[in-house]
C-alpha positions as CSV (number, residue, x, y, z in Angstrom):
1,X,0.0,0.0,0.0
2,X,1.5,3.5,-0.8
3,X,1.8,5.9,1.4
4,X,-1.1,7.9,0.4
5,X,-3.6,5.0,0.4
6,X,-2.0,4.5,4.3
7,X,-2.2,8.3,5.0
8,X,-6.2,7.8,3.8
9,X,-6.6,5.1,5.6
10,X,-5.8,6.4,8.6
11,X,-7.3,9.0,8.3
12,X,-11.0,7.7,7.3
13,X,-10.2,5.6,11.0
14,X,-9.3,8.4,12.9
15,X,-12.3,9.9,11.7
16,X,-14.5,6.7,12.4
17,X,-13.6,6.4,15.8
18,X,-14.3,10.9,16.0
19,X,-17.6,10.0,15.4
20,X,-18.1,7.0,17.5
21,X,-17.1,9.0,20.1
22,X,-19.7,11.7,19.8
23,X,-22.4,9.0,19.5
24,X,-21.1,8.2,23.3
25,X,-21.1,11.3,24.4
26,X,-24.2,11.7,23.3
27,X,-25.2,8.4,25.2
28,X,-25.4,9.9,28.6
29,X,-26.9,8.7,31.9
30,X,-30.2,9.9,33.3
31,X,-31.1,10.2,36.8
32,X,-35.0,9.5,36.9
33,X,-37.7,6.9,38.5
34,X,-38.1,4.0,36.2
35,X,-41.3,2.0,36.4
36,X,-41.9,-1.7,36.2
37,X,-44.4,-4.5,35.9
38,X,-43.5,-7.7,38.3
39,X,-44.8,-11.1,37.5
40,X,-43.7,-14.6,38.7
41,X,-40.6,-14.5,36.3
42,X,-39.2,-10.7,37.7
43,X,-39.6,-7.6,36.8
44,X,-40.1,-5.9,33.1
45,X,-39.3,-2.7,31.9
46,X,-42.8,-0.7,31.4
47,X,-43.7,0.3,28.1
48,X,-46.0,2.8,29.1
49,X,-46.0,5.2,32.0
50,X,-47.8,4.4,35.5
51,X,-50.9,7.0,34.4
52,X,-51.5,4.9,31.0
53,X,-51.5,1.7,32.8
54,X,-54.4,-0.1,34.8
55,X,-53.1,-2.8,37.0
56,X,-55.5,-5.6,37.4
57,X,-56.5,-6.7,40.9
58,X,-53.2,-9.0,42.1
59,X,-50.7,-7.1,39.9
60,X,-47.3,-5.6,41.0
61,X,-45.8,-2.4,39.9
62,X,-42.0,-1.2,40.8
63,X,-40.4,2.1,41.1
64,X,-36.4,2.3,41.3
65,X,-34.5,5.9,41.2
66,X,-31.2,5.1,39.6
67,X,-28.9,6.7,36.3
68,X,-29.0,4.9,33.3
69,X,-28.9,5.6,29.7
70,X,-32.0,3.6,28.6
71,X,-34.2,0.7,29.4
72,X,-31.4,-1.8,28.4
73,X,-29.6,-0.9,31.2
74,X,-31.8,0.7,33.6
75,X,-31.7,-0.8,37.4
76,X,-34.7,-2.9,38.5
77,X,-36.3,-2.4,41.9
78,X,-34.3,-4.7,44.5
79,X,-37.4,-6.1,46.3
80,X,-39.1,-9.2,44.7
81,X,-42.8,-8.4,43.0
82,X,-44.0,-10.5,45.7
83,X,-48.0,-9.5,45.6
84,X,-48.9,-12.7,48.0
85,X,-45.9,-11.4,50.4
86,X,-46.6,-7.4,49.8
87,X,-50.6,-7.6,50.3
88,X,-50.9,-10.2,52.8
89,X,-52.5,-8.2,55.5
90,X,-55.2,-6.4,53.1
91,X,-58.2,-8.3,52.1
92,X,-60.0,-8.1,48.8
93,X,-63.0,-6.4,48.8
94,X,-65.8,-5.7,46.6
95,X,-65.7,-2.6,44.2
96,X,-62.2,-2.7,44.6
97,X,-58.4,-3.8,43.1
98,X,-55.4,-4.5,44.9
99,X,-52.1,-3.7,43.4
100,X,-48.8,-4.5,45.3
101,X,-46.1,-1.2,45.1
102,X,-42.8,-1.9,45.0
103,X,-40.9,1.3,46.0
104,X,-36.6,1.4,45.6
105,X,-35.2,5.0,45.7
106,X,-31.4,3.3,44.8
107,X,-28.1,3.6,46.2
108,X,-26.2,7.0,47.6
109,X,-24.5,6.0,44.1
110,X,-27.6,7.3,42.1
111,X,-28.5,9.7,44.9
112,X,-28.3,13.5,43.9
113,X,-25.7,15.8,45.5
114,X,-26.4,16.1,49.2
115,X,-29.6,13.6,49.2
116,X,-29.5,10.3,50.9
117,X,-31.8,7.4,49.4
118,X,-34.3,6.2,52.0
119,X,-34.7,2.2,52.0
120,X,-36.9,0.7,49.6
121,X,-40.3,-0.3,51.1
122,X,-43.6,-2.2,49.6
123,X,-47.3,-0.8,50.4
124,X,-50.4,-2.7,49.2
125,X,-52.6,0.0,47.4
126,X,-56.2,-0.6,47.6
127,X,-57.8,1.4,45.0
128,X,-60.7,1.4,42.4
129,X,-61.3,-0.9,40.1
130,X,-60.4,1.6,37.0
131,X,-57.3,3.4,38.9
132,X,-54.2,3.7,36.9
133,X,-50.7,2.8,38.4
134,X,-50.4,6.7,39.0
135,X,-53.6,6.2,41.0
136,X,-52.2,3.6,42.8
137,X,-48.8,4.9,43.6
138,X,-50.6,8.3,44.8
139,X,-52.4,6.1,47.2
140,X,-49.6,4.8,49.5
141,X,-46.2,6.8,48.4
142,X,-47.4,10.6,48.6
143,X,-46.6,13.5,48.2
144,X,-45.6,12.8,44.3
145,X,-44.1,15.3,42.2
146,X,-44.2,16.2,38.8
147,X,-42.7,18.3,36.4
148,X,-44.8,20.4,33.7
149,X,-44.9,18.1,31.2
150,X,-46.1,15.5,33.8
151,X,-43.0,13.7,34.2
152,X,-43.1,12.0,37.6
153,X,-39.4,13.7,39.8
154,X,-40.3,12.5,42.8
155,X,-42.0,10.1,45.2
156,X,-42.6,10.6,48.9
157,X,-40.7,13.3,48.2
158,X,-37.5,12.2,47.4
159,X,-35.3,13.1,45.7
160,X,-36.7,16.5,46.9
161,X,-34.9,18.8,43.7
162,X,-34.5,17.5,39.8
163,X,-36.1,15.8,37.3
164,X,-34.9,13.5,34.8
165,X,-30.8,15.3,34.7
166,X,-29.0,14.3,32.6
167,X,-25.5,13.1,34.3
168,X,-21.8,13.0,33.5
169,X,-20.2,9.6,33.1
170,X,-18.8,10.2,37.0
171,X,-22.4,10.7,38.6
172,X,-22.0,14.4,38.4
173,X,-25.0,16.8,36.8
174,X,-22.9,18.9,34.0
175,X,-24.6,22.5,34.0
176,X,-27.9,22.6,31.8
177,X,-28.0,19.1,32.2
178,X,-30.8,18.3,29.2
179,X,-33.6,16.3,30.7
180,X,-34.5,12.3,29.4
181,X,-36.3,12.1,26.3
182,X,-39.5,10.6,28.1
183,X,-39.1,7.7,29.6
184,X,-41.4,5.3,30.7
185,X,-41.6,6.8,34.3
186,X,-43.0,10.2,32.8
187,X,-46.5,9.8,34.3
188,X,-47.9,10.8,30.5
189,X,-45.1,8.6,28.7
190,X,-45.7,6.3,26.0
191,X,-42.7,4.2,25.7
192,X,-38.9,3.8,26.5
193,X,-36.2,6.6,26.4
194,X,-33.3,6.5,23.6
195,X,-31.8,3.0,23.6
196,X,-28.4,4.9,24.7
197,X,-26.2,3.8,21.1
198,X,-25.3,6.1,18.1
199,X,-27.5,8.1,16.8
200,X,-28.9,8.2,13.2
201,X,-26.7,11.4,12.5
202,X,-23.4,9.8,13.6
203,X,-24.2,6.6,11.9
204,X,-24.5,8.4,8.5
205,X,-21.9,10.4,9.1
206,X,-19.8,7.5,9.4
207,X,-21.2,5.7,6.3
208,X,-20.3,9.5,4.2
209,X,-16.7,9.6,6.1
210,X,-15.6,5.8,4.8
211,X,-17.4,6.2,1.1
212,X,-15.0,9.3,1.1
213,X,-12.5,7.5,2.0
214,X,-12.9,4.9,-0.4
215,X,-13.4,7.0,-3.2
216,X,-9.9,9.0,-2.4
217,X,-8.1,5.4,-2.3
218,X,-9.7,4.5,-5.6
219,X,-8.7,7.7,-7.1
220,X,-5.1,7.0,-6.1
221,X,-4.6,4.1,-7.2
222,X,-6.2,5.1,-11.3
223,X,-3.4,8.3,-11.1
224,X,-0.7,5.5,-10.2
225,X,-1.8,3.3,-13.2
């Protein structure tokens, strides 16, 4: 290979890996409440927020405060969704649901700048038949807070400032943090947040930077022949 078709080479890859590294930047943390749905085989990641949802009688939902990047990654609430376990001392009764609450604030890890998590606890909510997993969070963990575009910040007050920060790869909140891209906590959410890889832009940017690349090579090698 001559030395321009290395000097290309080069730098097409240092250019590659520019971009990649954008695309990480880009993939920050978020410190927010997640939500969850238990069943007997553990928890799953919510695909719509607690407000959209309507538990049926015997279901377990799960709140856990934590930083992640997306739902790939995001921590699950450290108690089992244990209904039997969690609503053992409140009966059914008629006109009524029971939904077990699963409530995990994290570790002094995720925990804002001066904040300390309290432990995670369960409460059995005992709510209407139509109430939505907001209703039924509302109904053992208040007060709740939202933001203005209904994301849910906190519960039972805590944490007791922010909402949905973005964070620095070392836990810290970089001034003007941007806020998550809705996740599923967001009382009014409809699905997950970003999935936390490259985005579109940086992957066609990549794709332009290597046909360039190729192109330049090419055109080399017809001025050699």
């Amino acid at each position: 290979m001559s030395r321009l078709a290395r000097a290309l080479v080069l730098l097409v890859v240092g250019a590659v890996l520019a971009l990649l590294g954008a695309g990480t930047a880009q993939a920050a943390g978020y410190r927010y409440w997640s939500y969850w749905e238990g069943s007997a085989s553990g928890w799953s990641y919510a695909t719509q927020g607690p407000s959209l949802v309507r538990p049926e009688d015997g279901s377990v939902q799960g709140f856990r405060f934590s930083v992640s990047a997306d739902s790939q990654d995001a921590s699950r609430p450290r108690r089992a969704p244990d209904f039997a376990k969690i609503c053992a001392d409140t009966p059914a009764k008629d006109g009524s649901k029971r939904v077990a609450v699963v409530i995990d604030p994290g570790t002094a890890a995720d925990a804002p700048d001066g904040e300390t998590p309290p432990p995670p606890r369960t409460a059995c909510a005992r709510v209407a038949k139509d109430a939505s997993g907001a209703e039924a969070l509302a109904a053992v963990a208040k007060p709740l807070r939202y933001d203005t575009s209904a994301m849910l910040c906190a519960i039972s007050g805590y944490p007791a400032t922010g909402c949905g920060e973005q964070v620095s790869g070392d836990g810290d909140t970089p001034a003007g943090g941007s806020k998550t891209p809705t996740p599923a906590s967001a009382a009014s959410a409809g699905g997950h947040g970003d999935d936390g890889g490259p985005s579109a832009g940086v992957l066609v940017g990549i794709g332009a930077v290597l046909l360039l690349g190729i192109a330049a090579v090419a055109q080399a090698r017809r001025r050699r022949g």
